[in-house]
N, C-alpha and C positions, 0 to 999 in steps of 0.2 A: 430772285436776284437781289433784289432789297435788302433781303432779311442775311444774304453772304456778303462776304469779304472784298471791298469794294478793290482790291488790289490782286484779286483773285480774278475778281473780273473783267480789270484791267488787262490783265496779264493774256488773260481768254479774249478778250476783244482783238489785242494786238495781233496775238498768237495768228489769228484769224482776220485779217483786215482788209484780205482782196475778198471775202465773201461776205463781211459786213457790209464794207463800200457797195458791194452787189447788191444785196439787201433795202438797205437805206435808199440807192439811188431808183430802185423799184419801184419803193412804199412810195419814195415823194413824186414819183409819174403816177401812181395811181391815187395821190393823194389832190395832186392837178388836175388831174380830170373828174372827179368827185365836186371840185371848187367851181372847174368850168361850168357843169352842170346846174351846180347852186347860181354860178353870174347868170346863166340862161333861161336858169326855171324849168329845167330839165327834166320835167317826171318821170319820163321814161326811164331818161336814163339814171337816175337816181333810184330807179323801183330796179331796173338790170343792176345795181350794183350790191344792193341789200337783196335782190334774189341769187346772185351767182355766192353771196354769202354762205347767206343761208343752207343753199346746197355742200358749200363748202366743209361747211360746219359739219353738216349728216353725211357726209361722205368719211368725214375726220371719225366724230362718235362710233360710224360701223367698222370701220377698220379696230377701232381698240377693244371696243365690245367682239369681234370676232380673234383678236387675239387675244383677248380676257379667255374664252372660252374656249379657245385653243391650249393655252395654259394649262387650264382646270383637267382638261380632257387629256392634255400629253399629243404626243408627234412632233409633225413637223409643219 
């Protein structure tokens, strides 16, 4: 996004602003309770949020690695 047309992406955000708004108002509830945890000393719940990451993450990786290799191989 940086490296594009910052009226391009203007234009994409607007375009799009009840699902931004959705977005945003998400990140900043899961960014509250991230906070809460740190006011708390929360390990737990600060190990639950960098583990459901993490899964996140390798859940994300094997879907595109299985459609890389879906690709290479053809179908559907």
């Amino acid at each position: 996004i940086a490296g594009s047309s910052p009226e391009m992406w203007r234009d994409i955000t607007l375009a799009n602003r009840a699902a931004m708004l959705q977005e945003l108002d998400s990140y900043t509830a899961r960014l509250a309770i991230l906070r809460e945890h740190l006011v708390s000393a929360n390990a737990s719940g600060i190990e639950s949020i960098y583990s459901h990451a993490q899964a996140a993450r390798h859940n994300w990786i094997t879907a595109i690695e299985a459609a890389e290799k879906q690709n290479k191989e053809g179908g559907d």
